[in-house]
MDTraj code that builds the backbone (N, CA, C; nanometers):
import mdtraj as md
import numpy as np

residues = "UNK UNK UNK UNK UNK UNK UNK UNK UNK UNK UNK UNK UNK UNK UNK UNK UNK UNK UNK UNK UNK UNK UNK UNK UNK UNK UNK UNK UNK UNK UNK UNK UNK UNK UNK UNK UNK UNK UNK UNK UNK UNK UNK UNK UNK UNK UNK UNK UNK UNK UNK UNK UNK UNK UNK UNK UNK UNK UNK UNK UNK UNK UNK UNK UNK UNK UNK UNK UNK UNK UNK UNK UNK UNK UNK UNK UNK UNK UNK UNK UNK UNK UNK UNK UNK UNK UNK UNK UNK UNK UNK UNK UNK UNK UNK UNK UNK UNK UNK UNK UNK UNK UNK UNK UNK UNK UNK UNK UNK UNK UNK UNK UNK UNK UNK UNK UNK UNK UNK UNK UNK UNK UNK UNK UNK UNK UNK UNK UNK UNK UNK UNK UNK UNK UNK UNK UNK UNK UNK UNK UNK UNK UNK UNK UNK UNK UNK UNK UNK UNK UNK UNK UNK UNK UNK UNK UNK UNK UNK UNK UNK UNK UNK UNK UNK UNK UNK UNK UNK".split()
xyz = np.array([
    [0.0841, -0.1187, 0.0000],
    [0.0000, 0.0000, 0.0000],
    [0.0885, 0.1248, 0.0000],
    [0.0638, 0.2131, -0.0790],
    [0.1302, 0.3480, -0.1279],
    [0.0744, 0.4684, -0.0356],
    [0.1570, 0.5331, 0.0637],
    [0.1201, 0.6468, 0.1741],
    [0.2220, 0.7160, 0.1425],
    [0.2109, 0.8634, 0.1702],
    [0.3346, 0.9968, 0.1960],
    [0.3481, 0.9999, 0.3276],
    [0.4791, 1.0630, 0.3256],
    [0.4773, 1.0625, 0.4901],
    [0.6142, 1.1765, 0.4981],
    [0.6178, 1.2382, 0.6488],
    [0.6955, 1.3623, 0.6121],
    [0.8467, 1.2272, 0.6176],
    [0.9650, 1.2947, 0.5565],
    [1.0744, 1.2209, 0.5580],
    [1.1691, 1.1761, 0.6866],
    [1.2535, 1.0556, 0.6620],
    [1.3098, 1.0475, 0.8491],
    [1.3903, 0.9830, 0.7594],
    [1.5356, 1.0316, 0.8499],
    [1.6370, 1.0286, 0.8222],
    [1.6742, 0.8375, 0.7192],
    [1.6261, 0.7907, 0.8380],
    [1.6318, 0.6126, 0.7462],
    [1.6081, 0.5978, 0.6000],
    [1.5340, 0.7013, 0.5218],
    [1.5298, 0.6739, 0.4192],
    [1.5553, 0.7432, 0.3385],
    [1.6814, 0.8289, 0.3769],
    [1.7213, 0.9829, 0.3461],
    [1.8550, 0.9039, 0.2021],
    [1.8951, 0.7568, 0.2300],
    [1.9565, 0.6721, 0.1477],
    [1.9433, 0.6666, 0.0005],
    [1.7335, 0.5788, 0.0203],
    [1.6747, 0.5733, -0.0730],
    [1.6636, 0.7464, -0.1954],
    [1.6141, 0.8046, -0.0832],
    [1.5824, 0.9274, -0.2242],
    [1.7146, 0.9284, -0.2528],
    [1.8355, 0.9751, -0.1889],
    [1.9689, 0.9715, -0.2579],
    [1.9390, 0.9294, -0.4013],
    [1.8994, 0.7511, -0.3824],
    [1.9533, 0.6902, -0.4548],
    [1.8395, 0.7287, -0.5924],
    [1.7069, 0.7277, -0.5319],
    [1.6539, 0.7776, -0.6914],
    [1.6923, 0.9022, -0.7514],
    [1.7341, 1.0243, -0.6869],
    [1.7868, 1.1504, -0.7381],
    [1.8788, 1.0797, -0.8352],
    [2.0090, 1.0149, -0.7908],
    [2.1479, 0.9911, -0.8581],
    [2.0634, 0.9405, -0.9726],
    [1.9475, 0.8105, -0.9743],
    [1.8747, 0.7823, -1.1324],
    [1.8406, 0.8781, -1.1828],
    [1.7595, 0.9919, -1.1291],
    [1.6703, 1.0770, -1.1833],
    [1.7336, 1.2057, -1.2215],
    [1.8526, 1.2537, -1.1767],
    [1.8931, 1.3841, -1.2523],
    [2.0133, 1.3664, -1.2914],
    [2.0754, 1.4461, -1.4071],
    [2.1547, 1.4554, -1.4828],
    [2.2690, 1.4968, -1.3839],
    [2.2273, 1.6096, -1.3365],
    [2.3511, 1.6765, -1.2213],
    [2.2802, 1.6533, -1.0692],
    [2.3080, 1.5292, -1.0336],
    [2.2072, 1.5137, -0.9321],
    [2.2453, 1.6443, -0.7778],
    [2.1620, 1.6391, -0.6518],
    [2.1518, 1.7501, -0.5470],
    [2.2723, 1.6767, -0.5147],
    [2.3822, 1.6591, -0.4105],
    [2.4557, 1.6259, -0.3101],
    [2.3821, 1.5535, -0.2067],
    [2.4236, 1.4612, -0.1280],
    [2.3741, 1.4045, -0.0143],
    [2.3761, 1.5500, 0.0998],
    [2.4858, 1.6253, 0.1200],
    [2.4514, 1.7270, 0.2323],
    [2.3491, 1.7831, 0.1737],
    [2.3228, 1.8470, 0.0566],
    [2.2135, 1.9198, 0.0250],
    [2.0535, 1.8294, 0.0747],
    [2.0613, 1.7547, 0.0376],
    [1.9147, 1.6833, 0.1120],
    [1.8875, 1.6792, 0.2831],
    [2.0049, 1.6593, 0.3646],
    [2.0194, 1.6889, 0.4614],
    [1.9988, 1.8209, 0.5123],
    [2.0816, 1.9055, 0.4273],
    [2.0420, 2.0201, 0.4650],
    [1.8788, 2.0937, 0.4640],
    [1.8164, 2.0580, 0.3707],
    [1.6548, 2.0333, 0.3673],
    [1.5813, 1.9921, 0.5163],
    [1.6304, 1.8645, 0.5219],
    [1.5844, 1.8071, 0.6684],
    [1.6038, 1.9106, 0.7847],
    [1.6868, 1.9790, 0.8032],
    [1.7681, 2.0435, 0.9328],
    [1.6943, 2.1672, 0.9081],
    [1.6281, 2.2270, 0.7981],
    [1.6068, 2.3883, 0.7326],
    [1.4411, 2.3426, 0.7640],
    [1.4099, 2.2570, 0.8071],
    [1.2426, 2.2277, 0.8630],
    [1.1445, 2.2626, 0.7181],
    [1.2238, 2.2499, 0.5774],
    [1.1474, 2.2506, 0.4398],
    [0.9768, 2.1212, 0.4650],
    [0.9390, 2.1440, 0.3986],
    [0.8561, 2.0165, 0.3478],
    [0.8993, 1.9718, 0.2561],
    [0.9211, 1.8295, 0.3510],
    [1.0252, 1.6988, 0.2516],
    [0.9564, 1.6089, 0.2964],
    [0.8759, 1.5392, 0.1705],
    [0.7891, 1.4501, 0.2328],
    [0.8113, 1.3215, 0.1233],
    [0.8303, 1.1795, 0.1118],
    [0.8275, 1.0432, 0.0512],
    [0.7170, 1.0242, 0.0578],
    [0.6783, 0.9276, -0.0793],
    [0.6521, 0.8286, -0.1402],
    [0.7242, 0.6941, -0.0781],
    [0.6132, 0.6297, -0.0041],
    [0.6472, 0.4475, 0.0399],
    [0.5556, 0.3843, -0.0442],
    [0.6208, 0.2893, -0.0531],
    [0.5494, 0.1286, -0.0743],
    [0.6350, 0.0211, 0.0017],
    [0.5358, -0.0344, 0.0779],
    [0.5864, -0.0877, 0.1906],
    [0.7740, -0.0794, 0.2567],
    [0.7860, 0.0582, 0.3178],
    [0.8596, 0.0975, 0.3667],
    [0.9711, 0.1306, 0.2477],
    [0.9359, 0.0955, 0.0951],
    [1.0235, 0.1095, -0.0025],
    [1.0330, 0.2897, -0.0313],
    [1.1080, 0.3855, -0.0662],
    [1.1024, 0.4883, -0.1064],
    [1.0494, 0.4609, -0.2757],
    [0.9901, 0.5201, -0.3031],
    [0.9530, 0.5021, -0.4401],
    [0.9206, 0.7139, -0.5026],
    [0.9600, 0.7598, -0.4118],
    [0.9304, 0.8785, -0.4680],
    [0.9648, 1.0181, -0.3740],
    [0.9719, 1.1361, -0.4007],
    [0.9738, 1.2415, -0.3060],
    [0.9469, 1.3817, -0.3435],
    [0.9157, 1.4922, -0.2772],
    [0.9365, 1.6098, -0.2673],
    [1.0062, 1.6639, -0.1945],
    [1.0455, 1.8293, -0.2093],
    [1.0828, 1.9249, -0.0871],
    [1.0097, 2.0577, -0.1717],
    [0.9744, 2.1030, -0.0592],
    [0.8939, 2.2477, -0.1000],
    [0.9801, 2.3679, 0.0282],
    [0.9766, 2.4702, -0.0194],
    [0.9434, 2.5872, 0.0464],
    [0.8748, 2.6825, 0.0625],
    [0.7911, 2.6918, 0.1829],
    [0.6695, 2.8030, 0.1855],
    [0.7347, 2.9328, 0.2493],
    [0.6481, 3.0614, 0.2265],
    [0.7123, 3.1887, 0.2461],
    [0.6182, 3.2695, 0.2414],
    [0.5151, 3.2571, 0.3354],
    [0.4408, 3.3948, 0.3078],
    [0.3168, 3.3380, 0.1826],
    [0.2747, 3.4023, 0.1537],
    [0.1607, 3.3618, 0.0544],
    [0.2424, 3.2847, -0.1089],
    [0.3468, 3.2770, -0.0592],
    [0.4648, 3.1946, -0.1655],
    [0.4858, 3.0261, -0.1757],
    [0.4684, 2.9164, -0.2454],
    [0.5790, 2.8386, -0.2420],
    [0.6750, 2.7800, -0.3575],
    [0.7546, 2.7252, -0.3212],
    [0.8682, 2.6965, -0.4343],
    [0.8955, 2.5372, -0.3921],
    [0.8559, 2.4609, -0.5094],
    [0.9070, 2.3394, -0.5261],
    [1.0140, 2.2683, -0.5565],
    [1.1009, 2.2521, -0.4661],
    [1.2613, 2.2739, -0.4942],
    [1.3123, 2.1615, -0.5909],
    [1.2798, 2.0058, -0.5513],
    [1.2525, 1.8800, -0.5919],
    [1.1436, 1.8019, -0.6118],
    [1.0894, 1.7577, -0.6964],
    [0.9930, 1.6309, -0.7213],
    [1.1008, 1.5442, -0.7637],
    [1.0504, 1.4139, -0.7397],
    [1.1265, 1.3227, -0.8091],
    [1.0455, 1.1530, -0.7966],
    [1.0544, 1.0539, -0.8726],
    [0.9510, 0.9431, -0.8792],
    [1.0922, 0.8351, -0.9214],
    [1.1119, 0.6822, -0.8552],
    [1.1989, 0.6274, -0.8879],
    [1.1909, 0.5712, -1.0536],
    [1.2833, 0.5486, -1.1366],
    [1.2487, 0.5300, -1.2564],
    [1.1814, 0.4040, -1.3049],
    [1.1982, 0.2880, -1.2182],
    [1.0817, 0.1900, -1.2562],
    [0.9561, 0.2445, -1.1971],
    [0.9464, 0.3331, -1.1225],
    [0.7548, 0.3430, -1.0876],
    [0.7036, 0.4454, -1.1525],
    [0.7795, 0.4852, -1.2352],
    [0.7175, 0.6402, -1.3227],
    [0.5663, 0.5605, -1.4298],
    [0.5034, 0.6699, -1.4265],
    [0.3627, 0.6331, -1.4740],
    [0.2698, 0.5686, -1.4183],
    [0.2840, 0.5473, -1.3052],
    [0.1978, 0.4972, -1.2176],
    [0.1182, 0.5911, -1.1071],
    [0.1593, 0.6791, -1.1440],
    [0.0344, 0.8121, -1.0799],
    [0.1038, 0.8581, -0.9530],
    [0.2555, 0.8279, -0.9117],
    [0.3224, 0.8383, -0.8038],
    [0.3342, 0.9887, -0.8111],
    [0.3363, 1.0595, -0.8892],
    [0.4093, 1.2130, -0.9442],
    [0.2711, 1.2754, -0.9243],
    [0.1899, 1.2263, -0.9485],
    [0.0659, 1.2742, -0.9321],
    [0.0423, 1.3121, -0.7696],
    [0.1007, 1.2027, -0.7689],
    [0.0017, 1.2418, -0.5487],
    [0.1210, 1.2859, -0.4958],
    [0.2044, 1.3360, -0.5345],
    [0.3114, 1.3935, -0.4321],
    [0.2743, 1.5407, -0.4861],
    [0.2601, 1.5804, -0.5676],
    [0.1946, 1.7221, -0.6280],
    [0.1170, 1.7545, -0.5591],
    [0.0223, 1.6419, -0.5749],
    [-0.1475, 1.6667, -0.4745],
    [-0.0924, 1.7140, -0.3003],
    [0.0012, 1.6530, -0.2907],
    [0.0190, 1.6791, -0.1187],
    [0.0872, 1.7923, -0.1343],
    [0.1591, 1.8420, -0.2395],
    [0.2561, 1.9989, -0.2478],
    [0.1107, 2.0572, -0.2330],
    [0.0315, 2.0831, -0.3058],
    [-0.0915, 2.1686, -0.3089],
    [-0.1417, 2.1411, -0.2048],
    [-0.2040, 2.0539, -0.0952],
    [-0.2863, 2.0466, -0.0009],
    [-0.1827, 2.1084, 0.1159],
    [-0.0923, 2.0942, 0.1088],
    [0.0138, 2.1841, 0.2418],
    [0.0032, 2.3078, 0.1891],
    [-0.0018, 2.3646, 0.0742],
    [0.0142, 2.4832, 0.0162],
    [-0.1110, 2.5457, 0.0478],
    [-0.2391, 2.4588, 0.0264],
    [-0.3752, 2.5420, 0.1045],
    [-0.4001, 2.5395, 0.2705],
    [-0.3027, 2.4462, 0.3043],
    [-0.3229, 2.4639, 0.4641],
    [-0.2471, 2.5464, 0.4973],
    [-0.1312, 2.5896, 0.4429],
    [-0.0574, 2.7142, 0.4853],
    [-0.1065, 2.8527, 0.4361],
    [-0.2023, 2.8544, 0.3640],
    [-0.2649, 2.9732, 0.3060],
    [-0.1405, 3.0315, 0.1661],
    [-0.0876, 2.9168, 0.1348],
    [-0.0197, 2.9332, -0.0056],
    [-0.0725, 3.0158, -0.0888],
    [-0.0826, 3.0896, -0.2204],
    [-0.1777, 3.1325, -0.3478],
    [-0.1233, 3.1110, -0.4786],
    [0.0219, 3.0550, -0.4142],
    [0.1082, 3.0503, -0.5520],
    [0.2152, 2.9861, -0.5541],
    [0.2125, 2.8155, -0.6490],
    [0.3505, 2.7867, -0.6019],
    [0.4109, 2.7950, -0.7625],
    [0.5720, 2.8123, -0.7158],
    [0.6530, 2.8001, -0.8198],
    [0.7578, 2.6811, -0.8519],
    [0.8187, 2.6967, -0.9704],
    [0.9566, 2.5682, -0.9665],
    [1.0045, 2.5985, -1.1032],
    [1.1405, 2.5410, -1.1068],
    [1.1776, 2.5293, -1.2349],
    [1.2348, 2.4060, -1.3298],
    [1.2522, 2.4263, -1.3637],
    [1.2408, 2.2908, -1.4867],
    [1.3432, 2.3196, -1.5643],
    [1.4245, 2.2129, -1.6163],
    [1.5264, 2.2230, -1.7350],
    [1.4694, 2.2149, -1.8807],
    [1.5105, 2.3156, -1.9444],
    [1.4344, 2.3211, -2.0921],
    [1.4032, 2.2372, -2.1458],
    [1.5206, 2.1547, -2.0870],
    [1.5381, 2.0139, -2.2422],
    [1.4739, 1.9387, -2.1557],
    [1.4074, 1.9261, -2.0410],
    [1.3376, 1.8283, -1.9451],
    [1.1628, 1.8203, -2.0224],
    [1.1077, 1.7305, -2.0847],
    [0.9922, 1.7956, -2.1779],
    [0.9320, 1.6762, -2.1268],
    [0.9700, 1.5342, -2.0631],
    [0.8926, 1.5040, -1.9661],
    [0.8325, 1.5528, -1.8512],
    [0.8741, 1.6404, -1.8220],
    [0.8313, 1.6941, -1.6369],
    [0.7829, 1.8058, -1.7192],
    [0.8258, 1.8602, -1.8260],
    [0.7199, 2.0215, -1.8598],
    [0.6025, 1.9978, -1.9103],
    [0.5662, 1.8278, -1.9468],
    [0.4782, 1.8386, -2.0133],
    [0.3734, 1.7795, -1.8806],
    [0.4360, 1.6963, -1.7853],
    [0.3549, 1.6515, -1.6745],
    [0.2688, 1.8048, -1.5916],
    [0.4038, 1.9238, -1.5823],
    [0.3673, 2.0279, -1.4535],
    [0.2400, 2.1115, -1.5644],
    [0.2380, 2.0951, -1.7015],
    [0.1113, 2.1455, -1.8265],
    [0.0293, 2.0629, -1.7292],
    [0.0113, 1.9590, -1.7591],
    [-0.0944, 1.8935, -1.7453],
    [-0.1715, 1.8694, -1.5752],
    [-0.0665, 1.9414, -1.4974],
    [-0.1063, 1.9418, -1.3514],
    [-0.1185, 2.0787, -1.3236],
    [-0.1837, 2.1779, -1.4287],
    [-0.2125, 2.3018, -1.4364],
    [-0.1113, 2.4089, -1.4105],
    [-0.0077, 2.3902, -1.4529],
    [0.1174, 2.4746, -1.4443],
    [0.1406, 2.5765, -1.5327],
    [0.1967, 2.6846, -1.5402],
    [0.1719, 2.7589, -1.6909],
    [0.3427, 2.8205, -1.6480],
    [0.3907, 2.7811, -1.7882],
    [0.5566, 2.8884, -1.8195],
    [0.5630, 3.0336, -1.7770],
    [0.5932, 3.1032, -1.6869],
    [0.6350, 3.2461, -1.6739],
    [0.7023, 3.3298, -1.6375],
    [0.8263, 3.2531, -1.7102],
    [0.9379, 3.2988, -1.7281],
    [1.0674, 3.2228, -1.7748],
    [1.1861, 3.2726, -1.7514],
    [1.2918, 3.1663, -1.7491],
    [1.3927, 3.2321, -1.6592],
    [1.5032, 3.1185, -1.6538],
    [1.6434, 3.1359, -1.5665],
    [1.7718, 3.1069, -1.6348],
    [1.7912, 3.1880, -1.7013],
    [1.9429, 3.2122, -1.8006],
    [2.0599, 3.1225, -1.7153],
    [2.1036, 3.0300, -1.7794],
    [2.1919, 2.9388, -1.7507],
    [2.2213, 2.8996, -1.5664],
    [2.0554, 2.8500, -1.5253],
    [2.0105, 2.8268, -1.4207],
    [2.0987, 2.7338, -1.3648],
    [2.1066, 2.5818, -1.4571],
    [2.1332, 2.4323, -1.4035],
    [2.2750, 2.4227, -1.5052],
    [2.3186, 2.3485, -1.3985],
    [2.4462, 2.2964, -1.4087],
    [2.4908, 2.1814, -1.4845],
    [2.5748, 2.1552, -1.6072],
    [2.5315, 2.0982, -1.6486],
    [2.6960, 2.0348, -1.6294],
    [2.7608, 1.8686, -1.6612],
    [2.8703, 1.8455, -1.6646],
    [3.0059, 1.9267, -1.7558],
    [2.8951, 2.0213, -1.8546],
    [3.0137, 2.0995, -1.9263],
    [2.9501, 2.2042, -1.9871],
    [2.9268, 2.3252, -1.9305],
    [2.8408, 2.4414, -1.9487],
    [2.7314, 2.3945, -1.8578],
    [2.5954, 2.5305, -1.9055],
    [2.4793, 2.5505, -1.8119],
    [2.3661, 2.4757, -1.9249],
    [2.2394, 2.5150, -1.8859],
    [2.1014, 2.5080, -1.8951],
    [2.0440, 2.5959, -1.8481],
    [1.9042, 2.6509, -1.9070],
    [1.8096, 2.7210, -1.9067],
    [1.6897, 2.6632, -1.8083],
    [1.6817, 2.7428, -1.7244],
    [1.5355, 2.6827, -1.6436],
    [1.4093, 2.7490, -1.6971],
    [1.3220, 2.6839, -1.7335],
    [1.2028, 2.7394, -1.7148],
    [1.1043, 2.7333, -1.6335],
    [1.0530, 2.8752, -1.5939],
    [0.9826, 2.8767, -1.4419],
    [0.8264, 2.8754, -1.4806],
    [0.8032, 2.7695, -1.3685],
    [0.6421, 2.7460, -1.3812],
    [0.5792, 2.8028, -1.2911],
    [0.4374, 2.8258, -1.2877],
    [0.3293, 2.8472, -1.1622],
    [0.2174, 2.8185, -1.1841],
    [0.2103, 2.8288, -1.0520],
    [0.0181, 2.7676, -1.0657],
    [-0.0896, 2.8265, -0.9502],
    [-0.1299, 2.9074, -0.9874],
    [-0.2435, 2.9762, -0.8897],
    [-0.3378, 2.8720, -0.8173],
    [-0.3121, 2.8920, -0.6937],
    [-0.4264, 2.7884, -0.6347],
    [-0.5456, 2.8524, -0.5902],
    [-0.6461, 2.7602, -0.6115],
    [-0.8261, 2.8129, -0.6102],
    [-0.8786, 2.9107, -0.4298],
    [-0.8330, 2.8542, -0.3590],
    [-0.8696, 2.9104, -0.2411],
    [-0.8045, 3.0312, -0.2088],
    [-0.8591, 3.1762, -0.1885],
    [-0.8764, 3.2178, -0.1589],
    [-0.8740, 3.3358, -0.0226],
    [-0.9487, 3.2249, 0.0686],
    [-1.0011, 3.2359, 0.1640],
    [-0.8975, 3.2174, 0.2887],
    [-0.8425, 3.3024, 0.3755],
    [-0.7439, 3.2331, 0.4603],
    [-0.8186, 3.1715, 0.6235],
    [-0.7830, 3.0729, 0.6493],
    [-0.8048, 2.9979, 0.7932],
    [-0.7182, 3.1174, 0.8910],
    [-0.7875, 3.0574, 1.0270],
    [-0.7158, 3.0974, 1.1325],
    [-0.5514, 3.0457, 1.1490],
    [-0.5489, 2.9273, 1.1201],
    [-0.4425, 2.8512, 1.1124],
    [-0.3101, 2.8813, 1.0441],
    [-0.3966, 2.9360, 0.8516],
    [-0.3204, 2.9819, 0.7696],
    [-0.2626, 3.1363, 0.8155],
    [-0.3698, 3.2006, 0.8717],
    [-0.3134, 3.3533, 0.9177],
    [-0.1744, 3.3512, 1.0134],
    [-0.2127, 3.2275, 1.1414],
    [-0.0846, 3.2410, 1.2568],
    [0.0394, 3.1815, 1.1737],
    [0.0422, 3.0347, 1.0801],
    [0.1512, 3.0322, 0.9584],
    [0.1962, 3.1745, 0.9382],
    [0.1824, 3.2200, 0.8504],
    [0.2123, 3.3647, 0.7902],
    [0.2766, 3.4320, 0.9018],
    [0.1894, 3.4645, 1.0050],
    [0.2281, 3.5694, 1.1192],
    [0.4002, 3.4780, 1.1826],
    [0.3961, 3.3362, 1.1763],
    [0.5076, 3.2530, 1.2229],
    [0.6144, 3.2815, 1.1574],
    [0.5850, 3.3099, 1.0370],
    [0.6607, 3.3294, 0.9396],
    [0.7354, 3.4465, 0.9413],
    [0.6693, 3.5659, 0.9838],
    [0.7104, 3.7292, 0.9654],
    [0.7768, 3.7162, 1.1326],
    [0.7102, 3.6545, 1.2305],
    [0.8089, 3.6743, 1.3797],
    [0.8835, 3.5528, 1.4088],
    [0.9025, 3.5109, 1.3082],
    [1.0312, 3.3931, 1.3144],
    [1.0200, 3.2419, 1.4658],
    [0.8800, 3.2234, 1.4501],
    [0.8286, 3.1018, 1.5137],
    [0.7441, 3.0208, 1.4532],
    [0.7686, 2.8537, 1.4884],
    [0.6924, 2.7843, 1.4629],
    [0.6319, 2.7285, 1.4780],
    [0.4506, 2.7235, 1.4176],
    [0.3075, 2.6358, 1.4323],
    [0.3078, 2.5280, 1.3296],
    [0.2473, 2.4205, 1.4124],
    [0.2657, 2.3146, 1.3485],
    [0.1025, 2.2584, 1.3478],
])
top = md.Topology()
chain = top.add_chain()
for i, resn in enumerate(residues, 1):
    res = top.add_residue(resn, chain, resSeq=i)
    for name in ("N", "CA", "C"):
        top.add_atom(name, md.element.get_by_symbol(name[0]), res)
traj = md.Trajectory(xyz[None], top)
């Protein structure tokens, strides 16, 4: 059975290991760590205790930025990319999010054509953003307006946590 769950260190291995499949210039092991320690939302994809997938987001105020998605390469197409999105957006409306962002490698036309189809729209770019083994790459920046509106009590003290540098959980 397939659950998200926020990340713990034990399986901090696994995503390693699908990043190193999944990107060209993959993050560093401190860099994922450093995520963990920076209190981001970094949340896995299990199947039975297997990592099969992940995010990290950063929220900021009526802001967020999707730093990583990533899905292991035998489970791609199986709707795994799908529900880790779904949980970026449902933290993004419990924090009173309105707008998240991310970027994408040009030549990446799998993931630009997935973040199209998960209501994402191009607006903008990042002049030799990503790193590439010999020169750069171009990012292109996505967003996606989310439907609500309306802020909670919950979402307001977020925000306010945010501007006096404490945290509600």
């Amino acid at each position: 059975m397939r659950k998200i769950k926020k990340i713990k260190k034990a399986y901090l291995e696994q995503v390693f290991g699908i990043e190193q499949l999944s990107n060209s210039t993959p993050w560093s092991y401190s860099s994922f760590l450093d995520c963990m320690k920076k209190d981001y939302e970094f949340y896995v994809s299990l199947e039975d205790e297997k990592v099969i997938g992940f995010f990290i987001a950063s929220f900021s105020l009526l802001e967020g930025h999707l730093l990583n998605i990533s899905v292991a390469p035998n489970m791609k197409r199986q709707g795994i990319g799908n529900e880790l999105l779904k949980k970026v957006e449902n933290l993004s409306n419990k924090f009173g999010i309105k707008e998240i962002f991310l970027e994408v490698r040009e030549s990446n036309q799998e993931a630009i054509n997935f973040y199209k189809k998960n209501g994402f729209i191009e607006v903008g770019i990042r002049k030799n953003y990503y790193k590439l083994y010999e020169g750069r790459e171009d990012a292109l920046i996505f967003s996606k307006k989310l439907r609500d509106n309306s802020l909670s009590l919950k979402q307001i003290l977020y925000i306010l946590s945010n501007l006096f540098r404490f945290r509600i959980r």
